[in-house]
C-alpha positions in Angstrom: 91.8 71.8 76.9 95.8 72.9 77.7 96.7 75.5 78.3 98.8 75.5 75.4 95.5 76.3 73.4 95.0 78.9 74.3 97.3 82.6 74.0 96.3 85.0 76.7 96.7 88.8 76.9 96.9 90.3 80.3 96.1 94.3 80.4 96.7 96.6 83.4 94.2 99.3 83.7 94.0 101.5 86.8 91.0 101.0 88.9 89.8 104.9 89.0 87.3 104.5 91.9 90.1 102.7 94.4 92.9 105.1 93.1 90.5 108.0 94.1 89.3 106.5 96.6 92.6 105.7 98.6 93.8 109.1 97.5 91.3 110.6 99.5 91.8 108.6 102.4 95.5 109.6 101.7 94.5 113.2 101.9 92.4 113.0 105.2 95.4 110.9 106.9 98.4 113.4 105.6 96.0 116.3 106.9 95.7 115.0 110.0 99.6 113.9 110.4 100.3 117.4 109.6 97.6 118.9 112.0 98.8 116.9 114.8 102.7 117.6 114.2 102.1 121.5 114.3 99.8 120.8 117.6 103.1 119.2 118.9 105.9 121.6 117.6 103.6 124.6 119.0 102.1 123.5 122.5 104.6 121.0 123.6 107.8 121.9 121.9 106.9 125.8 121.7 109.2 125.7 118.4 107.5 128.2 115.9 107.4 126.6 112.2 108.9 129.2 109.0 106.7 129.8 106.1 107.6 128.5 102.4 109.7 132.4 102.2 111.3 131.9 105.6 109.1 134.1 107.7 107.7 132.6 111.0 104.5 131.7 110.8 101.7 132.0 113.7 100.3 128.6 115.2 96.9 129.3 114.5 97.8 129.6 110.8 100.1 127.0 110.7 96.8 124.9 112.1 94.9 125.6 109.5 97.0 126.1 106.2 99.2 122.6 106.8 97.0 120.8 106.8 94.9 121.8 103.8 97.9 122.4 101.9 99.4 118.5 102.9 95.4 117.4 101.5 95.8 119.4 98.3 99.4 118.3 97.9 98.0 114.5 98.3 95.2 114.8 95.9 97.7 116.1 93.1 99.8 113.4 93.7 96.7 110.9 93.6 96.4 112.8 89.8 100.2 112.2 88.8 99.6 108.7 90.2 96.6 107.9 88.1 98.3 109.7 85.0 101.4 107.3 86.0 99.4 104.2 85.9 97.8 105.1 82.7 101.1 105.6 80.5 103.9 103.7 82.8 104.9 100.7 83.8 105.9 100.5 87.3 103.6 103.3 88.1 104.1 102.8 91.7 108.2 102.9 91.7 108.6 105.8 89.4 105.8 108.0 91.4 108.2 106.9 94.7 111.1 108.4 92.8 109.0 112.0 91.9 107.9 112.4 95.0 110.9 111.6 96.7 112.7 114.0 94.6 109.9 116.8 95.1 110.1 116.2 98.7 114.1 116.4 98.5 113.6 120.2 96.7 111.3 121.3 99.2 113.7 120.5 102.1 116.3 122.0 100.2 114.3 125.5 99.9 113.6 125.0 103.7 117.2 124.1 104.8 118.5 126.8 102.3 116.2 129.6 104.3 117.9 132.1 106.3 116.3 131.5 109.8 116.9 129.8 113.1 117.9 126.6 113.4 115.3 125.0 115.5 112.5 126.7 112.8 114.3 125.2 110.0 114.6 121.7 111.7 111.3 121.5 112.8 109.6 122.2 109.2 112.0 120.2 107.7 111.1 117.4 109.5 107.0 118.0 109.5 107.5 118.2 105.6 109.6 115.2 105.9 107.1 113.1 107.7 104.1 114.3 105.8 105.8 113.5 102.7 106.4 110.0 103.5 103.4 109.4 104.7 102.3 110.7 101.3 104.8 109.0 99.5 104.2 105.8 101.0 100.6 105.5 101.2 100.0 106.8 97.6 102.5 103.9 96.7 100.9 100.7 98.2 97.4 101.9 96.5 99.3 102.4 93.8 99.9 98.5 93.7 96.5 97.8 94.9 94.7 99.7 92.6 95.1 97.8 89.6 92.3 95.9 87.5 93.9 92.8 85.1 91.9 91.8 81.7 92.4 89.0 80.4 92.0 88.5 76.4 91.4 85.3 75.2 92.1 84.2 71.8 92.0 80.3 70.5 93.8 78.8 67.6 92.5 78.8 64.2 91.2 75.1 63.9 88.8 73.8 66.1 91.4 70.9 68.1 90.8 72.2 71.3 87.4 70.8 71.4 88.6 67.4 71.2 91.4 67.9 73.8 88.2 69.1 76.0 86.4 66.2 75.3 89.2 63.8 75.8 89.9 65.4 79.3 87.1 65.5 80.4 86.7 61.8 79.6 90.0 60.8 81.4 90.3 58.9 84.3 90.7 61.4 87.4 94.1 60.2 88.4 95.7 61.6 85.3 94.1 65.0 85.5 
């Protein structure tokens, strides 16, 4: 048989279950980036982090929300992902371009804020970093995450059964 014989169809579905799957572990790993950057701008750095209107927030809060907000903000991405992968092609690239443009806007609002410098550069950075962990992570499951099906459809008449027959007859050397 050639392969000539035979016409394939490859189809890219999303693999739900790894998508998911890696999303979650997305979300566990952006929550704890975020947990430990607001451990290190509080205790070591003592710089106080602003909330999303421009208020100061307190470290216990911080500790808590960032976290769980950087986890919720990975498992919608894991959804715009997955939605990506169903109708796109390129999934991966385009949902690096979203996010990097939704992580662009929130640095904006956070640069934009009227507050002290040192607030606004530390958020900005601990949104920077959680983003591209995000970002980054959601992207290589992205490519990962991918099942291929292969369709197989032969030719009309029934001459690849003879071309099987004859290689599988031949001398090795010519296989």
């Amino acid at each position: 048989m050639r392969s000539t014989d035979l016409s394939w169809d490859e189809q890219a579905r999303a693999d739900a279950g790894r998508l998911w799957a890696g999303g979650v572990v997305t979300a566990v790993v952006a929550a704890g980036v975020a947990l430990v950057a607001v451990m290190v701008s509080h205790r070591l750095l003592h710089v106080t982090l602003l909330n999303p209107d421009g208020t100061r927030e307190a470290a216990d809060d911080a500790m808590v929300m960032l976290p769980l907000l950087a986890a919720i903000a990975t498992l919608f991405a894991t959804g715009l992902l997955h939605l990506l992968m169903a109708t796109t092609p390129r999934a991966p690239q385009f949902f690096a371009w979203i996010g990097a443009l939704v992580m662009v806007l929130i640095l904006l609002q956070v640069y934009l804020s009227a507050s002290d410098v040192t607030g606004r550069l530390a958020t900005g950075v601990l949104y920077l970093l959680i983003g591209v962990v995000i970002i980054s992570s959601l992207s290589g499951v992205g490519r990962t995450a991918v099942r291929y099906h292969r369709h197989q459809a032969y030719r009309e008449n029934d001459s690849y059964r003879e071309d099987a027959y004859r290689y599988e007859h031949e001398p090795r050397r010519y296989r």
